[in-house]
N, CA, C and O atoms as CSV, one atom per row, in Angstrom:
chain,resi,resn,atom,element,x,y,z
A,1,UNK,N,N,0.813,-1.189,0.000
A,1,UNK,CA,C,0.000,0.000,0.000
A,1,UNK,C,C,0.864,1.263,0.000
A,1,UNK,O,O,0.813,2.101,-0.900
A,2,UNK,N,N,1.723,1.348,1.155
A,2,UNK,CA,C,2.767,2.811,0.865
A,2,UNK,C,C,3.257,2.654,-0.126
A,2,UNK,O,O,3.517,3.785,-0.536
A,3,UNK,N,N,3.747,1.558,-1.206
A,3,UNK,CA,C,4.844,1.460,-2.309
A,3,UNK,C,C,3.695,2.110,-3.413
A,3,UNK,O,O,4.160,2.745,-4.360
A,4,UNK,N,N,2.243,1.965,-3.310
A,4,UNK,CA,C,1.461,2.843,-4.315
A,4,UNK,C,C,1.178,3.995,-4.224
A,4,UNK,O,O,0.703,4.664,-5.142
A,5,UNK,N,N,1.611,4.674,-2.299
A,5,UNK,CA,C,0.696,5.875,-2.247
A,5,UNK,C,C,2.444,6.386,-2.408
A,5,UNK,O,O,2.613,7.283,-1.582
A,6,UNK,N,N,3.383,6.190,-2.964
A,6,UNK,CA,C,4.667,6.998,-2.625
A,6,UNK,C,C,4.401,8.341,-3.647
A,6,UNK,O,O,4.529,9.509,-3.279
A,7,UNK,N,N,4.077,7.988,-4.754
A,7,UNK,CA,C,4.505,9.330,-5.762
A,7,UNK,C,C,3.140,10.337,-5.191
A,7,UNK,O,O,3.267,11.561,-5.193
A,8,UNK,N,N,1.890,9.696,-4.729
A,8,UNK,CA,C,1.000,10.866,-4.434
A,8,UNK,C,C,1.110,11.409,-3.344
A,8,UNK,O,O,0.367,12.351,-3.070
A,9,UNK,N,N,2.308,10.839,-2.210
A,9,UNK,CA,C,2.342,11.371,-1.326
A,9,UNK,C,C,3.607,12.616,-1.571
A,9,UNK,O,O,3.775,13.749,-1.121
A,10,UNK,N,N,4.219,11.897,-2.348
A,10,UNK,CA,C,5.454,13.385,-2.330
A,10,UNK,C,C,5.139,14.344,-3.589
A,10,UNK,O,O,5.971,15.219,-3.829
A,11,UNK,N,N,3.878,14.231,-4.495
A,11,UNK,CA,C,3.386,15.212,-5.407
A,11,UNK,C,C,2.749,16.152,-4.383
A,11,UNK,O,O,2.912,17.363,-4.534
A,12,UNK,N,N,1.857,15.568,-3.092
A,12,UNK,CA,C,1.464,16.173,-1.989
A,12,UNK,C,C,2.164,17.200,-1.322
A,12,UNK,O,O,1.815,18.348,-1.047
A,13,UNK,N,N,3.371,16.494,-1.079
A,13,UNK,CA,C,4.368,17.398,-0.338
A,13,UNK,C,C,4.916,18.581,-0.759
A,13,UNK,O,O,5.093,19.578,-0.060
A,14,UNK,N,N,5.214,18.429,-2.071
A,14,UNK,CA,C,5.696,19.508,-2.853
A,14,UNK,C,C,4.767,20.310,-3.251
A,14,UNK,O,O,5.110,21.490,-3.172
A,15,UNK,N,N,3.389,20.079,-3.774
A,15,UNK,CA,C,2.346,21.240,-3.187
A,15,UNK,C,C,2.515,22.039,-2.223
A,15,UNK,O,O,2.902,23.203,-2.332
A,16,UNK,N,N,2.243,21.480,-1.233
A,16,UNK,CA,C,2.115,21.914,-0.105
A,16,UNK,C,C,3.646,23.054,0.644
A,16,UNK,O,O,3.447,23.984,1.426
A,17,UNK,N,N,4.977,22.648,0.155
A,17,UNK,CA,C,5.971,23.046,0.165
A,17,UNK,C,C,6.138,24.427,-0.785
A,17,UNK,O,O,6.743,25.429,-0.406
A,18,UNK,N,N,5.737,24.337,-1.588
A,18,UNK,CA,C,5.282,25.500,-2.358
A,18,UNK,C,C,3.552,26.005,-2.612
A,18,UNK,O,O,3.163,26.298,-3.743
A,19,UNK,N,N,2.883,26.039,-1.733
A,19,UNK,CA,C,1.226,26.302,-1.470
A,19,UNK,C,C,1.371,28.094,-0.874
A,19,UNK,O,O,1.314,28.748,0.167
A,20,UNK,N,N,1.629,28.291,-2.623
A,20,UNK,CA,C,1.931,30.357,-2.356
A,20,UNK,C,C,0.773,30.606,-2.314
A,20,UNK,O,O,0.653,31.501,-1.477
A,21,UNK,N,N,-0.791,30.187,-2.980
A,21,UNK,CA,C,-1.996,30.767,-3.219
A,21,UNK,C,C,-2.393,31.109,-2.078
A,21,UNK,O,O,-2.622,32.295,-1.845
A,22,UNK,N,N,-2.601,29.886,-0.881
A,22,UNK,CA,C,-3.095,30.540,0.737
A,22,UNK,C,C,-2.173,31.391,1.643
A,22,UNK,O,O,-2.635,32.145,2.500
A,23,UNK,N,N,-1.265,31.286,1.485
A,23,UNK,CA,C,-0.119,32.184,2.266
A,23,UNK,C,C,-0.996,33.890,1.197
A,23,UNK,O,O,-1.521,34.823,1.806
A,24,UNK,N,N,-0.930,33.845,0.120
A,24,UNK,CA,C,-0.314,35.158,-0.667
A,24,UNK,C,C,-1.887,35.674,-0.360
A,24,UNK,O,O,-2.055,36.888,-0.250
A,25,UNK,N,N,-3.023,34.788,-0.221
A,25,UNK,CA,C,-4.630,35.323,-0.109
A,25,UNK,C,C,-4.904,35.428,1.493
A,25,UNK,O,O,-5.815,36.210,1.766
A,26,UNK,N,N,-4.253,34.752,2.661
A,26,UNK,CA,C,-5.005,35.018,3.515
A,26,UNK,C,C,-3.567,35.835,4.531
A,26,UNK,O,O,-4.065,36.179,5.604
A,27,UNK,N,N,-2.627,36.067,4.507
A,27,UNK,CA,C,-1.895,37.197,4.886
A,27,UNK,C,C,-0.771,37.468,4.400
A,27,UNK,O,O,0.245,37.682,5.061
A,28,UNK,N,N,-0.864,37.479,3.217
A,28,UNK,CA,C,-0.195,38.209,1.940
A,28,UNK,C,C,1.485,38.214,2.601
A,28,UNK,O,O,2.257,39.163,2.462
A,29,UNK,N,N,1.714,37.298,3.121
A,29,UNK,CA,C,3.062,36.544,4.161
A,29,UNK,C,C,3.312,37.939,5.244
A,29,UNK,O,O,4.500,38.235,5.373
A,30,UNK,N,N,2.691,38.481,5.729
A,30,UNK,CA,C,2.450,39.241,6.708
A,30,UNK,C,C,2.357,38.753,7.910
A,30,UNK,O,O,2.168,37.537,7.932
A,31,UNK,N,N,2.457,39.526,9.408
A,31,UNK,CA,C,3.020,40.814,9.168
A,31,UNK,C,C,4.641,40.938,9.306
A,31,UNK,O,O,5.444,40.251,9.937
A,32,UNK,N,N,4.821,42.167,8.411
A,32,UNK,CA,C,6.078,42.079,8.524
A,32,UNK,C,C,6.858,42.281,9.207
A,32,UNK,O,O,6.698,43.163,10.050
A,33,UNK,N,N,8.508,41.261,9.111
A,33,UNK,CA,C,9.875,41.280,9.887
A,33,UNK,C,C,10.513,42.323,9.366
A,33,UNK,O,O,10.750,42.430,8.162
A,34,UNK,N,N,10.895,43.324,10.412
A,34,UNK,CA,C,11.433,44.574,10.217
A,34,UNK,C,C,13.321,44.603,10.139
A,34,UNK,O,O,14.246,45.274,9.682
A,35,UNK,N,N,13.127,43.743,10.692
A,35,UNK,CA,C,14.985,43.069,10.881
A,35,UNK,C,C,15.206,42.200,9.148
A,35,UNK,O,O,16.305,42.069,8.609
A,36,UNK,N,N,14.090,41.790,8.649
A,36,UNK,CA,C,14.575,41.564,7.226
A,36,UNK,C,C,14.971,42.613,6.044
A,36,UNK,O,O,15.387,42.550,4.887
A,37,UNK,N,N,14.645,43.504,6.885
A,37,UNK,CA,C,14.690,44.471,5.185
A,37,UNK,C,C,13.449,44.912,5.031
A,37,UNK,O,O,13.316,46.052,4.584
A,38,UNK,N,N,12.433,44.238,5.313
A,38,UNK,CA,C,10.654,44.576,4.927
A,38,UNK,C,C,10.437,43.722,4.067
A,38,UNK,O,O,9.279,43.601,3.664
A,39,UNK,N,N,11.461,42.898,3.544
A,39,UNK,CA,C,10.347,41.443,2.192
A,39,UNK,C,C,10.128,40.702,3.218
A,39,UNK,O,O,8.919,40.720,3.454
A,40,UNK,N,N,10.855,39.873,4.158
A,40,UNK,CA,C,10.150,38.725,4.492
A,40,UNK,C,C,9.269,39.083,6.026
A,40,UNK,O,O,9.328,39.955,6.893
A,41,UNK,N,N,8.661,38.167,5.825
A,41,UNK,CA,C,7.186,38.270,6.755
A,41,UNK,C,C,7.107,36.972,7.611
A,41,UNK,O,O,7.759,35.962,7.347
A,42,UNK,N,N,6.132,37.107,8.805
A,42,UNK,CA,C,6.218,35.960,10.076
A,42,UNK,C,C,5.519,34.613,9.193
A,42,UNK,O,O,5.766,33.480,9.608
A,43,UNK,N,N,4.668,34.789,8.000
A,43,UNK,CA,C,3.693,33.939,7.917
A,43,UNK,C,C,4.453,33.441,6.142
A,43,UNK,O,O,3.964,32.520,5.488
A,44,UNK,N,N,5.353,34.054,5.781
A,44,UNK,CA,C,5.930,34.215,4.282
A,44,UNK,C,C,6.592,32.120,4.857
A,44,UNK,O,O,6.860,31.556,5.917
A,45,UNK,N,N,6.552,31.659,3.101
A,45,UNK,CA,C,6.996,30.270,2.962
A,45,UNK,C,C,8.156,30.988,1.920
A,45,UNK,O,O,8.431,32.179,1.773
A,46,UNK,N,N,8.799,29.598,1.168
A,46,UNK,CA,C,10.293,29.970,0.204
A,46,UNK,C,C,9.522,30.570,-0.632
A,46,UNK,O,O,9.833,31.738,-0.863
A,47,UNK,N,N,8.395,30.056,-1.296
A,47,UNK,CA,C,8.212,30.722,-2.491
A,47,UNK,C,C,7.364,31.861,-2.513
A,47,UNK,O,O,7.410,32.531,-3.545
A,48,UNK,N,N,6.340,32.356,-1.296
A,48,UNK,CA,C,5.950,33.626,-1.328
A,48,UNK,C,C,7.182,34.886,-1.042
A,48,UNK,O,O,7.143,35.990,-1.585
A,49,UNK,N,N,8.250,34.440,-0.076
A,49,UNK,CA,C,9.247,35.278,-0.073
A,49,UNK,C,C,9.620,35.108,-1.426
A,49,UNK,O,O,9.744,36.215,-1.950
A,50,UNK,N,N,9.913,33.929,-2.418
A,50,UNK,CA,C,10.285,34.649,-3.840
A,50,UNK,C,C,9.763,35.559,-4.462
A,50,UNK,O,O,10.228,36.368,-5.264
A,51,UNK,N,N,8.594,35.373,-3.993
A,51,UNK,CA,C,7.627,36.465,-4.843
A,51,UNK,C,C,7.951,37.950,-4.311
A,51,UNK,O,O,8.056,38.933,-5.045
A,52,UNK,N,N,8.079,37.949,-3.040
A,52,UNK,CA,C,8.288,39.249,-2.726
A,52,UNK,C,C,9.396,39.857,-2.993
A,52,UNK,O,O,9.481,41.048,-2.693
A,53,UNK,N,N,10.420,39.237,-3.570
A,53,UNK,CA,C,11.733,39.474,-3.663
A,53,UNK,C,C,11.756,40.032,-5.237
A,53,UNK,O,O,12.331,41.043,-5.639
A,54,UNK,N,N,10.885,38.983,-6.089
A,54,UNK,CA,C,10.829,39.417,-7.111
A,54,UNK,C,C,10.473,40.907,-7.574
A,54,UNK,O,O,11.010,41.828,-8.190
A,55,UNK,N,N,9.477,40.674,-7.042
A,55,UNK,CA,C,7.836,41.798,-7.601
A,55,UNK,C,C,7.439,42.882,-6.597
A,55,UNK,O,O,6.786,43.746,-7.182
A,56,UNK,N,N,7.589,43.136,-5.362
A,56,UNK,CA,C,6.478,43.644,-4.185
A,56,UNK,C,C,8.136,43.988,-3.609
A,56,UNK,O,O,8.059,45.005,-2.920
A,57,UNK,N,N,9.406,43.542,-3.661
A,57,UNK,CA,C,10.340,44.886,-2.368
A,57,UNK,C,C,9.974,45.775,-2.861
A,57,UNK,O,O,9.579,46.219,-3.939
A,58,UNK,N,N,10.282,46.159,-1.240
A,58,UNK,CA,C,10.663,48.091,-1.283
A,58,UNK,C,C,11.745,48.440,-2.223
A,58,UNK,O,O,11.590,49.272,-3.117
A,59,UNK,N,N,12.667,47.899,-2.046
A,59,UNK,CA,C,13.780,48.819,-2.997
A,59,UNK,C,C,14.323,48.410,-4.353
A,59,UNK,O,O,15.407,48.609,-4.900
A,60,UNK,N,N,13.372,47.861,-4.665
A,60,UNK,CA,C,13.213,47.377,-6.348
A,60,UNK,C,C,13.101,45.984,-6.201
A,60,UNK,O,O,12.999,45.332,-5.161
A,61,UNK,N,N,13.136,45.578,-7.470
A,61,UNK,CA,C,13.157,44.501,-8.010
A,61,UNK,C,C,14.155,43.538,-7.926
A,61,UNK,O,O,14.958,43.626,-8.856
A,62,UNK,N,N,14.372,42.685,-7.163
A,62,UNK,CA,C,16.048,41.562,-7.226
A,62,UNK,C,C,15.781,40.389,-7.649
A,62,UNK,O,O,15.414,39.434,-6.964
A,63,UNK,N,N,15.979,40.428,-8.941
A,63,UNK,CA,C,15.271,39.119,-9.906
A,63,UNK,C,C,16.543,38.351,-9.120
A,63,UNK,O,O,16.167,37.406,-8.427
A,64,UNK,N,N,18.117,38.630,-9.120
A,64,UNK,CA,C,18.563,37.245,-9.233
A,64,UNK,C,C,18.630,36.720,-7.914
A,64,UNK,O,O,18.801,35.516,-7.719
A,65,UNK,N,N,18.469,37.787,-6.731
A,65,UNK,CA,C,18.519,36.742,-5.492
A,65,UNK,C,C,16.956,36.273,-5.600
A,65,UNK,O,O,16.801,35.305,-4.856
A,66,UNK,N,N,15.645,36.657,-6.327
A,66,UNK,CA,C,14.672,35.601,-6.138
A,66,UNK,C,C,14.869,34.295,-7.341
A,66,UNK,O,O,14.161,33.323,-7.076
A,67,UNK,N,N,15.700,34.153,-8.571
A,67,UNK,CA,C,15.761,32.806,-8.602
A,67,UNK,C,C,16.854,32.327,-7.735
A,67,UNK,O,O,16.636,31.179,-7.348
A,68,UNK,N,N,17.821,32.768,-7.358
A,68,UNK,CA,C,18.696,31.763,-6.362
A,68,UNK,C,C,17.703,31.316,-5.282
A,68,UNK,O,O,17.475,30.111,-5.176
A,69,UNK,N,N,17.146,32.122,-4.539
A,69,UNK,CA,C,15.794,31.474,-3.413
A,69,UNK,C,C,14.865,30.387,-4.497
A,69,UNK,O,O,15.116,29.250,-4.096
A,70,UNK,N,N,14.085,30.326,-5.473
A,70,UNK,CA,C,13.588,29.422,-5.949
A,70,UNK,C,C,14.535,28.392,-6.345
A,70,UNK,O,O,14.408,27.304,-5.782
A,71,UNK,N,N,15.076,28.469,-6.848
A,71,UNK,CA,C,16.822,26.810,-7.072
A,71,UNK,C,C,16.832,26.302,-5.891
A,71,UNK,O,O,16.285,25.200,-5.854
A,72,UNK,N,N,17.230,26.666,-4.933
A,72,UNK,CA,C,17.129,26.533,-3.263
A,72,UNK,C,C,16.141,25.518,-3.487
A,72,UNK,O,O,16.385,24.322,-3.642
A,73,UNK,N,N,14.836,26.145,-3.497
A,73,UNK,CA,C,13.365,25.622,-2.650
A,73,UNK,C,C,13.569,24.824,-4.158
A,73,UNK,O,O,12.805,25.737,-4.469
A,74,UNK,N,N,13.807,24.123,-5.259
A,74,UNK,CA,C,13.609,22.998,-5.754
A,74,UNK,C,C,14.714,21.836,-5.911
A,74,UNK,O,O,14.612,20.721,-6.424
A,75,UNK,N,N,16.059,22.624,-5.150
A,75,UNK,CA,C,16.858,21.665,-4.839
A,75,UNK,C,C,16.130,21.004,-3.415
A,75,UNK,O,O,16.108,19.774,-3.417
A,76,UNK,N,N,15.557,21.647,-2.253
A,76,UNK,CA,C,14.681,20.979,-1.552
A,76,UNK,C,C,13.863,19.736,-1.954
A,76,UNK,O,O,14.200,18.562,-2.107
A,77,UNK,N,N,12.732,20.341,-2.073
A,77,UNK,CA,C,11.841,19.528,-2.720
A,77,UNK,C,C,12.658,18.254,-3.997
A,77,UNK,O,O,12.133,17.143,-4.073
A,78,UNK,N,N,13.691,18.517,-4.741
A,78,UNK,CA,C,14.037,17.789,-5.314
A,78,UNK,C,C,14.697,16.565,-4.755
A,78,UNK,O,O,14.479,15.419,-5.149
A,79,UNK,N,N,15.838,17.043,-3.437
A,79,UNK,CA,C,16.315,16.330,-2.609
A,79,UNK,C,C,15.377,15.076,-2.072
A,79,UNK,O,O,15.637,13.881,-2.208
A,80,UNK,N,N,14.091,15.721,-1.356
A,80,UNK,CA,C,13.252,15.017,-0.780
A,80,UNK,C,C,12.712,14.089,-1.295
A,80,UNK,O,O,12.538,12.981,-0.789
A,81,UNK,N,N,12.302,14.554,-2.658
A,81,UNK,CA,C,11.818,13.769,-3.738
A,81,UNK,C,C,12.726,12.115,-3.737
A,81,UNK,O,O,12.215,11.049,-3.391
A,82,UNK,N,N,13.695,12.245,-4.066
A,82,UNK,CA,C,14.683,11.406,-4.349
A,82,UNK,C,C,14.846,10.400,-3.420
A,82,UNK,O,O,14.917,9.189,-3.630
A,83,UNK,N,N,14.892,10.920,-2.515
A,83,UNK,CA,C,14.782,10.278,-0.971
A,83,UNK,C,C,13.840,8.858,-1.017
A,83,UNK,O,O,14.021,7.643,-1.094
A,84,UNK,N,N,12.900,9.664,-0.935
A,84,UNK,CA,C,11.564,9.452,-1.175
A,84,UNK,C,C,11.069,8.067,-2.163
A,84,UNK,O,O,10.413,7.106,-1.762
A,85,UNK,N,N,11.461,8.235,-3.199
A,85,UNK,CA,C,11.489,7.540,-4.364
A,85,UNK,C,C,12.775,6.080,-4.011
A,85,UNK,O,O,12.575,4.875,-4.166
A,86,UNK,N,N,13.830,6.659,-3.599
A,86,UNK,CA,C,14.270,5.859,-2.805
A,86,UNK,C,C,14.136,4.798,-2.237
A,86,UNK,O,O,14.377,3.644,-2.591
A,87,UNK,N,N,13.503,5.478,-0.797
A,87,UNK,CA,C,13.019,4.780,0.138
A,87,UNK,C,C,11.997,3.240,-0.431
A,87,UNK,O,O,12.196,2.059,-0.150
A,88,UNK,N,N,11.073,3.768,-1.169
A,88,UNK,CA,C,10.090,3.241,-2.051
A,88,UNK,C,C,10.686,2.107,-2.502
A,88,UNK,O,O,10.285,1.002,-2.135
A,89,UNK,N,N,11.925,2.296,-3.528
A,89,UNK,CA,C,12.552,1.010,-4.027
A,89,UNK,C,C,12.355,0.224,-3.288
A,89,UNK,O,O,11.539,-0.663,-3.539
A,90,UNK,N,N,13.173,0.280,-1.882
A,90,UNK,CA,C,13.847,-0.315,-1.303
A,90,UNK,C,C,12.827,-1.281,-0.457
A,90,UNK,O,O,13.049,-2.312,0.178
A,91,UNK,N,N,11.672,-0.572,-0.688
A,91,UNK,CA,C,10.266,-1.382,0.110
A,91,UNK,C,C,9.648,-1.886,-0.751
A,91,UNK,O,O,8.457,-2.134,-0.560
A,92,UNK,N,N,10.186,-2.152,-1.808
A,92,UNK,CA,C,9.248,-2.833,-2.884
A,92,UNK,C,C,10.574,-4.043,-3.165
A,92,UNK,O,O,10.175,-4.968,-3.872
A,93,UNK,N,N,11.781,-4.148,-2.810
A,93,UNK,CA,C,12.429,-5.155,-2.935
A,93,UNK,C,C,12.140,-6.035,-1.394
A,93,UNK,O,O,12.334,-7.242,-1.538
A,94,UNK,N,N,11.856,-5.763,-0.441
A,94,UNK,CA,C,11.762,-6.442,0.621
A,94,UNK,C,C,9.703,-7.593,-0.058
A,94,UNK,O,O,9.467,-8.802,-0.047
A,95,UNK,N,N,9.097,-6.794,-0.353
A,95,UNK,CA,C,7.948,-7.395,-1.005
A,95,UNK,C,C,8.095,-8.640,-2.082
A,95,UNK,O,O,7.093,-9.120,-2.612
């Protein structure tokens, strides 16, 4: 049974690891950390802080530190992934 639920559980995860829509609609990653600069926020995840980094700082626009923060958050998720997939083999050779 886990060796079938593996890929929907870590398609799950990585949703959820990047789930910018409820962060960005119900406190827009607010309120904000004043010791950051003003992008990042108490409630901000990797990829709503990308967003803010991108699009919404105060002092312009820093495209390249927001893709270095997104590479980051999919070397994450990628890491985990792998793991993951991994693990799986290895429980489907004991079967």
């Amino acid at each position: 049974m886990v060796i079938a639920l593996t890929p929907l559980l870590i398609a799950s995860y990585a949703y959820n690891f990047s789930n910018f829509g409820s962060i960005y609609l119900l406190t827009g990653g607010g309120p904000v950390m004043y010791d950051s600069g003003g992008v990042a926020g108490y409630t901000d995840i990797l990829i709503s802080y990308t967003y803010n980094l991108a699009f919404t700082a105060g002092k312009g626009r820093d495209y390249g530190l927001a893709s270095a923060v997104s590479f980051i958050n999919f070397l994450i998720v990628a890491v985990i992934s792998i793991q993951a997939f991994r693990r799986s083999k290895q429980m489907e050779n004991i079967n």
